[in-house]
NUKOL-815018 format. One line per 10 residues: their letters; for each residue x, z, y of C-alpha. Coordinates in pm, whole numbers. Example, Ala and Ser with C-alpha at 12.3 -4.5 7.8 and 13.67 -1.06 7.14 Angstrom:
as	1230,780,-450; 1367,714,-106
//
This chain:
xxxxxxxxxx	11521,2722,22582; 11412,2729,22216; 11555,2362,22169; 11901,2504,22319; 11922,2810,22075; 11843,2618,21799; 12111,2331,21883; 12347,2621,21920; 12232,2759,21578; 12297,2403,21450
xxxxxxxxxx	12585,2403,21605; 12764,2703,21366; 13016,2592,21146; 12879,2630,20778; 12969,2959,20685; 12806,3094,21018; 12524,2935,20920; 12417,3052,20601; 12532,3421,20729; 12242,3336,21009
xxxxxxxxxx	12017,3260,20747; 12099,3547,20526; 12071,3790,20848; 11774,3642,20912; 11619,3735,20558; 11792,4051,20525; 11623,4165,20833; 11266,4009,20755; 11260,4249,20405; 11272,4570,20658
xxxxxxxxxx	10917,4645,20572; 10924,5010,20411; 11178,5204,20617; 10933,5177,20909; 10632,5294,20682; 10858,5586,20528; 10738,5879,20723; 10328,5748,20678; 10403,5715,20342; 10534,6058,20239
xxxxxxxxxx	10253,6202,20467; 9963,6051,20278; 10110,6021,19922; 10364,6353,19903; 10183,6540,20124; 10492,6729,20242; 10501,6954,20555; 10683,6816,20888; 10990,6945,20848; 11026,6775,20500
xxxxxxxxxx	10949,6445,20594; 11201,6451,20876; 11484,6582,20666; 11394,6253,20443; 11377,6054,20736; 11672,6207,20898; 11850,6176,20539; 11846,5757,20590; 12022,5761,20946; 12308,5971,20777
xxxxxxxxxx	12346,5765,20535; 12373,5468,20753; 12644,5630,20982; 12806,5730,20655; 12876,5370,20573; 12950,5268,20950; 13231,5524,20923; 13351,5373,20562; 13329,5044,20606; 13713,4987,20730
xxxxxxxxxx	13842,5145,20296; 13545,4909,20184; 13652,4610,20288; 14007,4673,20240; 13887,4717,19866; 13677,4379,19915; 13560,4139,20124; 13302,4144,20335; 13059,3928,20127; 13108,4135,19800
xxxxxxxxxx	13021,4416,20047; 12728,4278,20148; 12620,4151,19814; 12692,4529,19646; 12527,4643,19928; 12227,4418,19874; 12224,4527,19495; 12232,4868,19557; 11944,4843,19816; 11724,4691,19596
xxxxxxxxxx	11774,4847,19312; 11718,5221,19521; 11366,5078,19626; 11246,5081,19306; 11268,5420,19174; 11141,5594,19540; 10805,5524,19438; 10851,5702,19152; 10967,6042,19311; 10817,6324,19385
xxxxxxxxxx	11060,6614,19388; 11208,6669,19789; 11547,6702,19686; 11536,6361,19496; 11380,6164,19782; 11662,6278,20064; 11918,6217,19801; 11752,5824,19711; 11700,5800,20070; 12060,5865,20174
xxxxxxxxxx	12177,5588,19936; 11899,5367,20090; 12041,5419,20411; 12443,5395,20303; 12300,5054,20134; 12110,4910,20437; 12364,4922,20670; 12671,4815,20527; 12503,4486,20554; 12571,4474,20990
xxxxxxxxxx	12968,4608,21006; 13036,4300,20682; 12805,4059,20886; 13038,4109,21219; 13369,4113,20992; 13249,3819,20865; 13121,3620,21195; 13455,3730,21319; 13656,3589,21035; 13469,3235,21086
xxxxxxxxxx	13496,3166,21435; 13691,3101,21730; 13755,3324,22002; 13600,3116,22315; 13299,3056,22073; 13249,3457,21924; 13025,3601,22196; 12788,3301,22109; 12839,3334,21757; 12765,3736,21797
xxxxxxxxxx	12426,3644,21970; 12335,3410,21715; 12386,3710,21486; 12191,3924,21721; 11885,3644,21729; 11841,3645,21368; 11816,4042,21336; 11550,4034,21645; 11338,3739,21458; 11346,3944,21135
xxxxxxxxxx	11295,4291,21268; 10990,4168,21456; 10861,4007,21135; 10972,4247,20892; 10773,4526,21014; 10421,4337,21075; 10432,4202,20715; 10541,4534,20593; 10231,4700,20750; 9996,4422,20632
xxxxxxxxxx	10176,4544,20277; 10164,4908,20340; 9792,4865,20448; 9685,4705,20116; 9868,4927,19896; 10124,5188,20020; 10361,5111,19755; 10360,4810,19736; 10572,4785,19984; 10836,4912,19849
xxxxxxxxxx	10880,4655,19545; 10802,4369,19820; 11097,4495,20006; 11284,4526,19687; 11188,4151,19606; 11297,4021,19973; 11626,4176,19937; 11625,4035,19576; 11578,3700,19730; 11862,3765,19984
xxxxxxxxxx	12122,3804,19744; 12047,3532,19601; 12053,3295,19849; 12383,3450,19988; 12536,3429,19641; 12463,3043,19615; 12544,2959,19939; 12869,3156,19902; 12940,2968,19584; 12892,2634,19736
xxxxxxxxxx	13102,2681,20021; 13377,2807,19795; 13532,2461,19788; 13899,2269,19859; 13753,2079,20174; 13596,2440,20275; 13914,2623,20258; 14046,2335,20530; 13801,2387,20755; 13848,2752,20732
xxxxxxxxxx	14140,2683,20842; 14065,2476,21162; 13855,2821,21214; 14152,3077,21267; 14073,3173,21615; 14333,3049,21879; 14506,3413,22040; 14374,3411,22355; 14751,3587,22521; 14471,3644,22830
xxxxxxxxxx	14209,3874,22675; 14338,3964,22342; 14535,4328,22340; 14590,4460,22020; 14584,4835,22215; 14374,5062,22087; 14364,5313,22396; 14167,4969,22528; 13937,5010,22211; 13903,5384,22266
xxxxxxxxxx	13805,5371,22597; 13543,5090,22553; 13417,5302,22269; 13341,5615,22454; 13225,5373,22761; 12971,5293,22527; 12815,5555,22380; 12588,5566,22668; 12481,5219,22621; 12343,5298,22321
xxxxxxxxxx	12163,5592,22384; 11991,5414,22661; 11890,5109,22456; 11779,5405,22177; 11474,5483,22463; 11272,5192,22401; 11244,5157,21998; 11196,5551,21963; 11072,5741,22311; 10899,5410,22484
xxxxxxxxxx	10527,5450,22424; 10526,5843,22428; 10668,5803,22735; 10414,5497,22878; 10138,5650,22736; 10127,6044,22693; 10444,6068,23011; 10278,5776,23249; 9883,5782,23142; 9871,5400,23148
xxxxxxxxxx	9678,5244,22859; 9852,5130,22532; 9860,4738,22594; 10118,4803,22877; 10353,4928,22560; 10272,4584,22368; 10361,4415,22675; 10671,4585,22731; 10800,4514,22375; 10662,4123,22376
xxxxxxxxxx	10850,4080,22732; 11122,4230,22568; 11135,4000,22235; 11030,3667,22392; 11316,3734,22675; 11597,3781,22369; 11427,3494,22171; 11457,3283,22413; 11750,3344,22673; 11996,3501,22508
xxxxxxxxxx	12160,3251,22317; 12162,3013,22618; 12291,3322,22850; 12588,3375,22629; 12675,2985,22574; 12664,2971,22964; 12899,3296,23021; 13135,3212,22710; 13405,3119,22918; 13362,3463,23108
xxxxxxxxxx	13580,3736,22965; 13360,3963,22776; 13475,4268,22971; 13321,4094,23312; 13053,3996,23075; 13027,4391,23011; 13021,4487,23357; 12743,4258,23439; 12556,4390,23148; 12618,4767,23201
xxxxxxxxxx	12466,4703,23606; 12189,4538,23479; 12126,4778,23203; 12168,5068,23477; 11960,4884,23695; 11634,4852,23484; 11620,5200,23354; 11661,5367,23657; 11382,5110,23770; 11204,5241,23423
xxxxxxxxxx	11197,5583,23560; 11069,5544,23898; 10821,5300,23796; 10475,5446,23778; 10239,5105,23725; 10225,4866,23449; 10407,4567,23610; 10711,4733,23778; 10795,4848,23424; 10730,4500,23329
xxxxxxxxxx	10980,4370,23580; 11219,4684,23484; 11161,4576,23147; 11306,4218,23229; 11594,4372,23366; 11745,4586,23111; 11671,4313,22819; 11854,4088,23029; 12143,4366,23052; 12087,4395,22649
xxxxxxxxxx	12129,4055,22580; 12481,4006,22746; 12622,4380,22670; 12594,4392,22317; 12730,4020,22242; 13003,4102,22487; 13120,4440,22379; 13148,4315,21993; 13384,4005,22175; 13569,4266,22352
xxxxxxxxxx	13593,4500,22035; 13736,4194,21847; 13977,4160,22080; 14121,4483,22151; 14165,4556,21791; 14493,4498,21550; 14441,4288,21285; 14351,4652,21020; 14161,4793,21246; 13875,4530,21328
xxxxxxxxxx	13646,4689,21008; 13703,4994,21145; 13637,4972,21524; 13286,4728,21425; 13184,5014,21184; 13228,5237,21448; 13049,5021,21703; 12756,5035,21415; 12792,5393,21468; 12740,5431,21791
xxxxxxxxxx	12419,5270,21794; 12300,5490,21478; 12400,5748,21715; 12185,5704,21970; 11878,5611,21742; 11931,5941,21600; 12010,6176,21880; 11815,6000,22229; 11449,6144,22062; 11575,6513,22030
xxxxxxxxxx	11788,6464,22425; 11462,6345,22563; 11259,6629,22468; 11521,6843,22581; 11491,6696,22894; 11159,6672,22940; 11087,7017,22872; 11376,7137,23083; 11214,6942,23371; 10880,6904,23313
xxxxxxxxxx	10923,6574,23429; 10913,6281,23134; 11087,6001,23353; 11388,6207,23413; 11504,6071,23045; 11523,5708,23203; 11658,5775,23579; 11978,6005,23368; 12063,5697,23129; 12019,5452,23386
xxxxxxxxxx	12220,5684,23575; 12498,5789,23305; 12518,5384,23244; 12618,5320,23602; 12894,5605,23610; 13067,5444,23247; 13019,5107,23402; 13236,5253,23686; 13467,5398,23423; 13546,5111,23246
xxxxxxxxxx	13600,4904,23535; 13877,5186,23686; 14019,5184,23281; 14033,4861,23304; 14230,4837,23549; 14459,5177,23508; 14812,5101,23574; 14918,5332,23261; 14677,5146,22991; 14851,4833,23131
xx	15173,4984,22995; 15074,5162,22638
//
């Protein structure tokens, strides 16, 4: 399996490639975010409610450039997004360190998070741009494979970092991202070229008169569908070992093996998966993903022993790894030609969404019900009924006609 993704990596056409690269990089130098909240605790010493407002201030930001991304690259192109964007975030790291006022640090952080993230909507604008329609969902899960790599290495070395010298870890990050624009830049520069600008042309993605729909009540709909995707695939990264630990009483290596399941599953299958299924449309591709998404976390909720979450575990990631590949594809599709920056920011959105919001719903839940796997059973649940709803949309005489 690790021979076939990296053929298929291989297999990008050059610009593809370095963005792979670059994603890859980008997402290795996430090493202070994660350390953020530790940080403020044991340098700044502010209360609770402080350090979430700070915390809270980066997510805001991010959703603030998912929803201005669409005027930003109609001002410029993706790459000079992503290589302001890269200045900017550097740059930012440098000077948090150095604050100590409240005020300051939400306002540095927002910026931080504006910066971050216009990096993802200009990567999928971009992966779009270079590559063929009956190719995109693979060329989307490359994409996704290098952010999984470098978020799961990122992280590690940042708390190696962190653990040495708290910040430090800022100016490391700083450097990484540093390094990132300057590999991006060269590579950018060198495949500026006459013999380039042919093959970008053998690129321009065939219409596909079958899938593609250019109606945005199609868009809309697939939008909304989602929303509860992404809350659900919010539980693991934020709620996951509260729940497995404090919700379930099992021990703590159950969580590691939950989230090394999880990795080594989208390391290794879902670049294969997708290359099988690209000649699928992605909105069958969708359905499959939204029953096997529903499927493992209502299996997360009535699970009560180490390996049935494991083998809930393996059923969700497998719904992760052909949903989110697929709904990009079917975002591509169903978007004009001005509104593709848009709808992707949006998309981008949506998952901010549900990192911010699936913490607070869960506790709502759970002290409404007293009962910590509800959480799990209601978005495996809520996943089924959009899957439902955007097979019947789908399908709705009257979209057929708009």
């Amino acid at each position: 399996m690790l021979r076939q993704s990296f053929q298929l990596v291989r297999s990008l056409n050059p610009q593809l490639r370095v963005l792979f690269v670059t994603t890859l990089i980008y997402r290795v130098s996430t090493m202070a975010f994660p350390f953020l909240s530790a940080w403020l605790y044991a340098k700044e010493g502010l209360p609770a409610y402080q350090v979430g407002v700070i915390v809270g201030a980066f997510g805001i930001g991010a959703l603030v450039s998912d929803l201005l991304i669409s005027p930003i690259l109609r001002m410029m192109s993706a790459s000079q997004a992503i290589k302001s964007g890269l200045c900017i975030y550097a740059i930012v790291l440098l000077f948090i360190p150095h604050l100590e006022q409240g005020c300051s640090l939400v306002l540095m952080t927002l910026i931080w998070g504006m910066a971050y993230e216009i990096f993802t909507p200009s990567a999928f604008s971009m992966t779009i741009e270079h590559s063929a329609e009956e190719n995109r969902k693979v060329a989307f899960s490359c994409n996704r494979l290098a952010i999984n790599i470098g978020m799961a290495i990122g992280p590690a070395l940042g708390g190696l970092v962190f653990a040495f010298q708290s910040d430090l870890v800022f100016y490391v990050n700083s450097g990484v991202v540093l390094i990132t624009l300057i590999y991006f830049s060269v590579m950018q520069r060198q495949l500026v070229s006459p013999s380039d600008r042919s093959t970008r042309r053998d690129l321009k993605p065939e219409q596909n008169h079958q899938e593609s729909t250019n109606r945005p009540v199609y868009f809309w709909s697939s939008f909304f569908l989602s929303l509860p995707i992404h809350l659900a695939y919010a539980l693991p990264p934020t709620v996951l070992s509260v729940y497995m630990v404090n919700g379930l009483g099992l021990e703590a290596y159950w969580v590691s093996f939950v989230y090394i399941t999880n990795a080594l599953l989208v390391t290794l299958f879902e670049l294969p998966i997708n290359n099988y299924m690209k000649h699928m449309t992605s909105y069958v591709s969708m359905l499959v993903g939204y029953l096997l998404g529903a499927m493992g976390f209502i299996t997360m909720g009535i699970a009560q022993i180490g390996p049935m979450l494991i083998l809930a575990t393996v059923i969700w990631t497998l719904g992760e790894l052909i949903v989110f590949p697929s709904l990009l594809d079917y975002i591509s599709k169903s978007s004009g030609e001005g509104k593709k920056s848009r709808n992707l920011g949006l998309h981008s959105a949506g998952v901010n969404i549900g990192i911010i919001f699936t913490p607070a719903i869960v506790s709502l839940l759970t002290v409404q019900t007293g009962d910590p796997s509800f959480a799990w059973v209601s978005a495996g649940a809520l996943v089924l009924i959009s899957m439902v709803m955007l097979y019947l949309s789908e399908k709705a005489h009257f979209l057929k006609r708009v």
